[in-house]
C-alpha positions, -999 to +999 in steps of 0.1 A: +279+083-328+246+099-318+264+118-293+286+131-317+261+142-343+242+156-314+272+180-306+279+187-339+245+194-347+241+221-313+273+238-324+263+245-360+225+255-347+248+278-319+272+297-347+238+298-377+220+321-341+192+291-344+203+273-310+172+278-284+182+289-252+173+259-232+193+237-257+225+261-252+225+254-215+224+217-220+254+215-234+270+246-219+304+232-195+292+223-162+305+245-132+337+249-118+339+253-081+373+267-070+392+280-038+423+301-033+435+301+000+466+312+022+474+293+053+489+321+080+507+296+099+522+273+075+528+306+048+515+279+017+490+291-008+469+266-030+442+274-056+420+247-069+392+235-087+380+208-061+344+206-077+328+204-115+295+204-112+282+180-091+313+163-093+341+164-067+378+158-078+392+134-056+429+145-062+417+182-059+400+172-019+432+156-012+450+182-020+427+203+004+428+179+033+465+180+034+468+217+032+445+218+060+457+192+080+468+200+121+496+223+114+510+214+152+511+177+143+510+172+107+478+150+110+457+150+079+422+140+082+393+142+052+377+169+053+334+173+049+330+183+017+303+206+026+328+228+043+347+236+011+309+242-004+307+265+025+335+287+015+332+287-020+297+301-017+309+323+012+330+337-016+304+342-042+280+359-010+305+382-004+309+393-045+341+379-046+343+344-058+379+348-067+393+364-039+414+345-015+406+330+022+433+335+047+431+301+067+436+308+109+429+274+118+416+239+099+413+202+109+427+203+152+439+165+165+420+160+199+458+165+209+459+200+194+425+211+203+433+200+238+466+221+238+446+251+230+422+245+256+449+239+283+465+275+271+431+293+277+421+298+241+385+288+244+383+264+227+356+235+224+357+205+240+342+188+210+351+212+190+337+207+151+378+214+141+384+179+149+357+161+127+375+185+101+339+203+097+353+236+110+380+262+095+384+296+114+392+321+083+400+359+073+392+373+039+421+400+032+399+435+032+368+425+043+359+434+078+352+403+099+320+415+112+310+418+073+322+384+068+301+372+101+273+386+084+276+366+051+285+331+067+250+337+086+229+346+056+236+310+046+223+292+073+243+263+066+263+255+103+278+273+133+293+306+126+317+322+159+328+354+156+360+366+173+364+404+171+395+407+192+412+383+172+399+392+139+389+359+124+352+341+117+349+304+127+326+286+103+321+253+100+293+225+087+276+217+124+241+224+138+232+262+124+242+279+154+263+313+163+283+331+189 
């Protein structure tokens, strides 16, 4: 009942102009965190709020694991949360928080991440792709090198740019770069 009359009380205080500021951001809606991406190799698309505040929707990471699960195998694994924090702020860096993340590569099975290796790809042995703390991304009109640049204003993991093949590798490891 307090609860209620509190509410009530903020919302009549917010239409009579009388609210103070710091009482209007109490009860303000906490923040959505959301991600659009499009996965180049199995052509699906999914945009979703996976976070609301501090509070991470399990359905919504689910949905995120699967779609990037080993797209060789069909192997899902759960992802690090951190990495989708990654991206999202990524986003925001970059002044688009809406825009859309093409996806190059997300969670590798040893088996797949071996493949790659055997095929000369240059891959990691222990690559950070198979803890599913890694995802190797493009952001449609946004040079890579500009993307690069972003992921390592953040300071939050390994960041491996790949000119020739136009993509940024970024993922939730040691801060590191190459």
């Amino acid at each position: 009942m307090r609860k209620t009359f509190a509410i009530a009380a903020a919302c009549a205080a917010l239409f009579a102009g009388t609210m103070h500021a710091a009482d209007r951001d109490a009860t303000a809606s906490p923040e959505q965190y959301r991600l659009r991406l499009y996965h180049l190799h199995t052509g699906q698309h999914i945009n979703v709020v996976y976070r609301v505040g501090d509070h991470y929707l399990p359905d919504a990471v689910a949905q995120l694991d699967h779609f990037l699960r080993d797209h060789r195998t069909g192997d899902v694994k759960d992802y690090d949360l951190k990495e989708f924090d990654l991206l999202h702020d990524l986003m925001a860096r970059l002044g688009d928080p809406d825009g859309t993340i093409d996806i190059v590569c997300g969670y590798r099975t040893p088996w797949s991440n071996n493949y790659l290796r055997e095929h000369g790809h240059g891959v990691a042995l222990h690559s950070e792709h198979m803890q599913a703390k890694a995802i190797d991304i493009r952001i449609p009109g946004v040079p890579t090198a500009k993307v690069r640049d972003a992921a390592l204003a953040l300071h939050r993991g390994g960041v491996g740019y790949y000119k020739q093949s136009n993509f940024v590798h970024v993922d939730v490891g040691p801060v590191r770069r190459w």
